[in-house]
N, C-alpha and C positions, 0 to 999 in steps of 0.2 A: 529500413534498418538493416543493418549487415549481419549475418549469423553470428551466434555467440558462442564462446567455448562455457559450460555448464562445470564447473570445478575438476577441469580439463576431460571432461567428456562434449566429443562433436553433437553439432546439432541433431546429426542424423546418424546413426550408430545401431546396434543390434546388444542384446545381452543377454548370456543365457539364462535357461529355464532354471525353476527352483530345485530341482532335483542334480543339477549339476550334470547333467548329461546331453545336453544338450537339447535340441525340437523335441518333443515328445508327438508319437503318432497315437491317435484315439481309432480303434477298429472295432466300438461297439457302437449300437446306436445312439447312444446317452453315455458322455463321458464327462467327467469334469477334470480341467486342468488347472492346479492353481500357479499364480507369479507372482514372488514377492516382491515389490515395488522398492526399489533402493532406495534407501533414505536421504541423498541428495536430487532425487525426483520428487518429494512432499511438496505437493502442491501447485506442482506443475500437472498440464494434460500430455498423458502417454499415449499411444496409440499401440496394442496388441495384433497381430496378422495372425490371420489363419489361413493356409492353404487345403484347398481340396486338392486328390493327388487320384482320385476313383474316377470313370467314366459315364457311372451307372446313377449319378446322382441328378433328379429332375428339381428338388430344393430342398433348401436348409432354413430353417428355421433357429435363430439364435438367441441365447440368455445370456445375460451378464448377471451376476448373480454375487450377493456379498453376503457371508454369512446364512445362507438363504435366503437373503430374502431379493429377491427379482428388483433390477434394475430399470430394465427396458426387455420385450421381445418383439420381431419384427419377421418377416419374411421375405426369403429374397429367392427370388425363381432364378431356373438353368445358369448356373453358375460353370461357365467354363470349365476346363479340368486347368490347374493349375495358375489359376487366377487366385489373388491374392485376398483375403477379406478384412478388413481394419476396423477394430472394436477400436471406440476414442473414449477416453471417458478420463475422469479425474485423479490424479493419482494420491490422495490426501490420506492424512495424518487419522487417527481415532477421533472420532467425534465430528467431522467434515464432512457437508453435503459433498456426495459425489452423482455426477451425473453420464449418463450415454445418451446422447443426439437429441439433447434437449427436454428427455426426463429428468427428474430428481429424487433421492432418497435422503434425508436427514439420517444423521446421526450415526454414521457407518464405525463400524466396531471393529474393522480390523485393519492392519496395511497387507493382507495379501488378498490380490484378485482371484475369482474364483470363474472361471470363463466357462460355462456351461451353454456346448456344440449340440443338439438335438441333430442328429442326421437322417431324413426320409428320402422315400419308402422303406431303403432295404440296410441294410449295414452296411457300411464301405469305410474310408479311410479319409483324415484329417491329420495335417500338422500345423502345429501352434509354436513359432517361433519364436514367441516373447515381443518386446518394448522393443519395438523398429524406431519410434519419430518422440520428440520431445516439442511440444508447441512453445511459443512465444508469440508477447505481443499481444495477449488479450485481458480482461477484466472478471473478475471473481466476486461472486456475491458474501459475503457473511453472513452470520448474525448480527442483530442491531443490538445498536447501546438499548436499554433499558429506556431512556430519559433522551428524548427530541429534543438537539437546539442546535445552533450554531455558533461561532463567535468565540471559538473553545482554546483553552492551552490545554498542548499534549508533550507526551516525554516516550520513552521505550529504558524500560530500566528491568534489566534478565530478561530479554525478551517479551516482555508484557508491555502493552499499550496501555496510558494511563491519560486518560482525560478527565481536564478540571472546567467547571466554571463553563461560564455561555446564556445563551439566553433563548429563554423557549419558544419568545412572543407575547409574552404578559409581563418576565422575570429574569433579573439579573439572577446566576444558581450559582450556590456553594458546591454543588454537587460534583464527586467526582465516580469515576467507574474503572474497570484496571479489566481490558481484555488478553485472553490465554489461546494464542492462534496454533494452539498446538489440541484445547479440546473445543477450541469457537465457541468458550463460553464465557459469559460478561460478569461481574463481581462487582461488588458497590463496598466504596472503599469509607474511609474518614473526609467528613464534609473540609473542605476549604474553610478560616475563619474567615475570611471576608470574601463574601458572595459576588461577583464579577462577572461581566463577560467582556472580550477584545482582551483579553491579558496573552501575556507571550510568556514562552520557560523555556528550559533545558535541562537537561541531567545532566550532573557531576559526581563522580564517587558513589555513583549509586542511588542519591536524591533527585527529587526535582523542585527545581527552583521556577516559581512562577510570579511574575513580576505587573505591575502595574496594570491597566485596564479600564473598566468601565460601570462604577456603579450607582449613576445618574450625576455624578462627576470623575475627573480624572484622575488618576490614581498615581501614588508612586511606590506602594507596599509592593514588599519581597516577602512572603512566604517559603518556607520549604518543609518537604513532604518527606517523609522517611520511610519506606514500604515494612522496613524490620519490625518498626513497633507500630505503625500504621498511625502515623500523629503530622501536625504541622505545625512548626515555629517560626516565629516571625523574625525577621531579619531585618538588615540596616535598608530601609528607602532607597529607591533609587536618585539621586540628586534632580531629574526633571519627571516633573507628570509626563505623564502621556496614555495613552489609548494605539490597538492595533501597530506596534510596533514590528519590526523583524528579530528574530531573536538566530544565535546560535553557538556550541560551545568549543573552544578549541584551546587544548592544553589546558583546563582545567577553568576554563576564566568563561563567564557567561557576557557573551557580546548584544546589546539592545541600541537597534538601530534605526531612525528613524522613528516616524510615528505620526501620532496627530494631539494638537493640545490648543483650545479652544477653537480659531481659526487657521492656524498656523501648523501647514507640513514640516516636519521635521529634517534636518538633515545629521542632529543629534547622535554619536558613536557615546556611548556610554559599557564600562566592563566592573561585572563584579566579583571578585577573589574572594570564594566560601572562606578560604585560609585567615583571610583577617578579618571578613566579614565586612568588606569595606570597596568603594568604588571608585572608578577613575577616569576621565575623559579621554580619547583621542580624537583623531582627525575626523574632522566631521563626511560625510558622506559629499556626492558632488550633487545630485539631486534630492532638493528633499521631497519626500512622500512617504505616505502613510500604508498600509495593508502590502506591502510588499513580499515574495517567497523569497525566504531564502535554502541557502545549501550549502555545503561544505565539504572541498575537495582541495586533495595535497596541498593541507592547512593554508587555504585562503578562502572565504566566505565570499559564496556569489549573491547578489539579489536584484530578485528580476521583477517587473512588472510594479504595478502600486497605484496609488491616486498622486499626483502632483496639484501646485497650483495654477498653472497655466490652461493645460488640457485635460484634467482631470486623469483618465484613463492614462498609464502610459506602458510602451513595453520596452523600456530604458535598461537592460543589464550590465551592472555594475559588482568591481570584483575588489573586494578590502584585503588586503597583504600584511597578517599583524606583525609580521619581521619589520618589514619599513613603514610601519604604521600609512602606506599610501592605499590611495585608489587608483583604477586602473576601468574606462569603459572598454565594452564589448560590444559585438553582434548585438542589435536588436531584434525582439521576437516579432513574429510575423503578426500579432495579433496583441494589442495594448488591454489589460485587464489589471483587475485588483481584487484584493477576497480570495487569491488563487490559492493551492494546494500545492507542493511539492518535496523533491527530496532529492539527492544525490545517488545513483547505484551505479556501480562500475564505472565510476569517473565520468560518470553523464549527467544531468542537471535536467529533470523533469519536471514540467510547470502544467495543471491540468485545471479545470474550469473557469472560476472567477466569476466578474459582472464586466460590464463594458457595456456603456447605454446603447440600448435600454435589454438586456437581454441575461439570463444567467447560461453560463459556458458550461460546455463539456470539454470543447477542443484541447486536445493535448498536444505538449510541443517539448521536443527533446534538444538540449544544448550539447555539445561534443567539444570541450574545450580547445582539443587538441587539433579543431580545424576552426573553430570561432565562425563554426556555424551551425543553424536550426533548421530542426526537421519534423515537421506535423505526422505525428500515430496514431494509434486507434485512439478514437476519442473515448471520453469514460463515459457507462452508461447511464446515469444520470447528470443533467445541466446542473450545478449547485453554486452557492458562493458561503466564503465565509466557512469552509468544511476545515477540520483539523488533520493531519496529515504528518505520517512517520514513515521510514524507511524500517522495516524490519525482514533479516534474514536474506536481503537483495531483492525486497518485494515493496512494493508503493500501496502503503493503506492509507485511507482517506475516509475519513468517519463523521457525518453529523451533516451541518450547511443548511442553507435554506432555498429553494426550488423554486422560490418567486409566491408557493402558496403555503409550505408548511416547511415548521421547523424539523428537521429528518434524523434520526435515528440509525440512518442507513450508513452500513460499513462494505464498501469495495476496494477490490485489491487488482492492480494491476502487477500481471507476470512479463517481466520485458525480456 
């Protein structure tokens, strides 16, 4: 992947210290330096530099330290003189695990770093530069939903993740939950009236709209959820059942694509207008298939991957234009799956585990419209299918899915 500009800061950049004066020198032998983490670095991994600048120093011994309470400490013998040292660690929000080199501490309570230098034997001299490197390109653990399943509709409405419905391995669930990635913590919201799972939604004006699904037959209920009063009303049908459809909303109209209904993959375009409360057909899709990801970019919806009826599996990407109500194929992914997870960030189209016989995926694969081609990333760390998946704040969350042995709870975040 190419480096990215960060809300115009370079990949690789310097800034200074919290005190506004720039490196600060520590010349006791226990010092503590703090740095506030700028608020468009939450959630990304920073990396802090320390230089020795003394001659007389045989080792250092270092803490990273939040609030007091200890991170990690480690020792590092005969450190050059003016050799560089880089704390890596997490740069999160209140309430975010943050970690240094593969420790962990729940619940950290502050956004500034507290970088505490131990320096042996004797006294000498340190400078702490601040926030040298900003990472990309890897996967972030959360907190789990409450409630293990898969097979889930999700929305992001004020920045909160909201999942409805799914199934845990015994139960189609009404259950829904609304997570807060700002203190990583989960909230149990107003059940769904009809219990589901494989349903698909969107948000509009602030609701979410979850549509059709699976609750030992196929469904065509539109539900909508309203976070103000925390209730859900029922809405006009959608004109076909269906199960595992693609969903996505653009200019206010919620688009349900494709699907599965009894034997028969769908190639079905159906759009619903909250405004009139009412729905409308267009052009149908050119392949049909069921469990497809979609995304939405300079208002055209991509969807990739899915089950067909030919080959099951396919990794077919196709692009709807709802100005000319046409389709348009693309570049196929390197890897045919269905059940995947994805989402749009910076005009890029990210598709990450799925199933594809006989195996559940991790592989991750990134689309770049603007060369109508794919590029395989880090893969996510867990294999899942069936997982729910948002974009929020230019970040790829992906929450729940089934791992082949258990319905999962599990929420990772990919930083691109």
């Amino acid at each position: 992947m190419n480096r990215k500009m960060l809300l115009g800061i370079p990949f690789l950049f310097l800034v200074s210290c919290s005190s506004g004066t720039g490196p600060e020198e520590i010349t006791s032998s226990t010092a503590v330096f703090s740095i506030d983490i700028p608020s468009e670095l939450m959630g990304f991994i920073v990396s802090i530099e320390a230089v020795i600048t003394a001659a007389d120093i045989d080792t250092i011994r270092e803490n990273l330290s939040i609030s007091g309470d200890t991170l990690a400490t480690g020792t590092i013998d005969n450190i050059p003189v003016g050799r560089a040292r880089l704390f890596t660690l997490n740069a999160y929000k209140s309430g975010y695990v943050m970690s240094h080199t593969g420790s962990t501490l729940a619940d950290a309570l502050t956004d500034t770093v507290h970088v505490l230098i131990t320096l042996e034997p004797i006294v000498t001299t340190a400078v702490i530069t601040g926030i040298i490197e900003v990472s990309h390109d890897y996967w972030q653990t959360r907190a789990p939903m409450q409630t293990g399943r898969s097979q889930v509709a999700t929305g992001v409405i004020n920045g909160r993740l909201y999942v409805a419905g799914g199934y845990n391995g015994s139960n189609n669930l009404s259950t829904m939950e609304s997570y807060d990635p700002v203190s990583n913590i989960w909230s149990t919201e107003a059940s769904m009236p009809t219990p589901r799972a494989r349903a698909f939604g969107g948000v509009i004006n602030g609701k979410l709209y979850v549509a059709g699904g699976w609750d030992g037959s196929y469904l065509n209920v539109l539900e909508e959820f309203d976070p103000a009063n925390n209730a859900w009303t029922t809405k006009t049908p959608m004109p076909t059942s269906r199960r595992d459809a693609g969903a996505a909303v653009i200019d206010g109209l919620l688009y349900v694509i494709g699907g599965y209904l009894g034997t028969t993959r769908l190639d079905t375009v159906e759009v619903y207008n909250p405004a009139t409360d009412s729905w409308s057909i267009r052009t149908s899709m050119p392949t049909p298939r069921h469990s497809p990801v979609t995304g939405i970019h300079a208002g055209k919806i991509y969807v990739g991957g899915g089950h067909k009826p030919d080959t099951g599996s396919t990794n077919i990407l196709e692009v709807y234009n709802p100005g000319s109500d046409s389709w348009t194929t693309l570049a196929i992914m390197s890897r045919p799956r269905y059940g995947a997870s994805g989402g749009v960030i910076d005009g890029l189209f990210y598709i990450a585990g799925g199933y594809f016989p006989y195996n559940r995926l991790n592989v991750m694969e990134v689309y770049d419209p603007a060369t109508d081609a794919w590029t395989t990333i880090t893969s996510m760390p867990t294999a899942r299918e069936y997982a729910g998946s948002e974009v929020i704040d230019g970040k790829l969350f992906v929450v729940g899915g089934y791992d082949g042995t258990s319905y999962l709870g599990l929420l990772e975040v990919y930083i691109p």
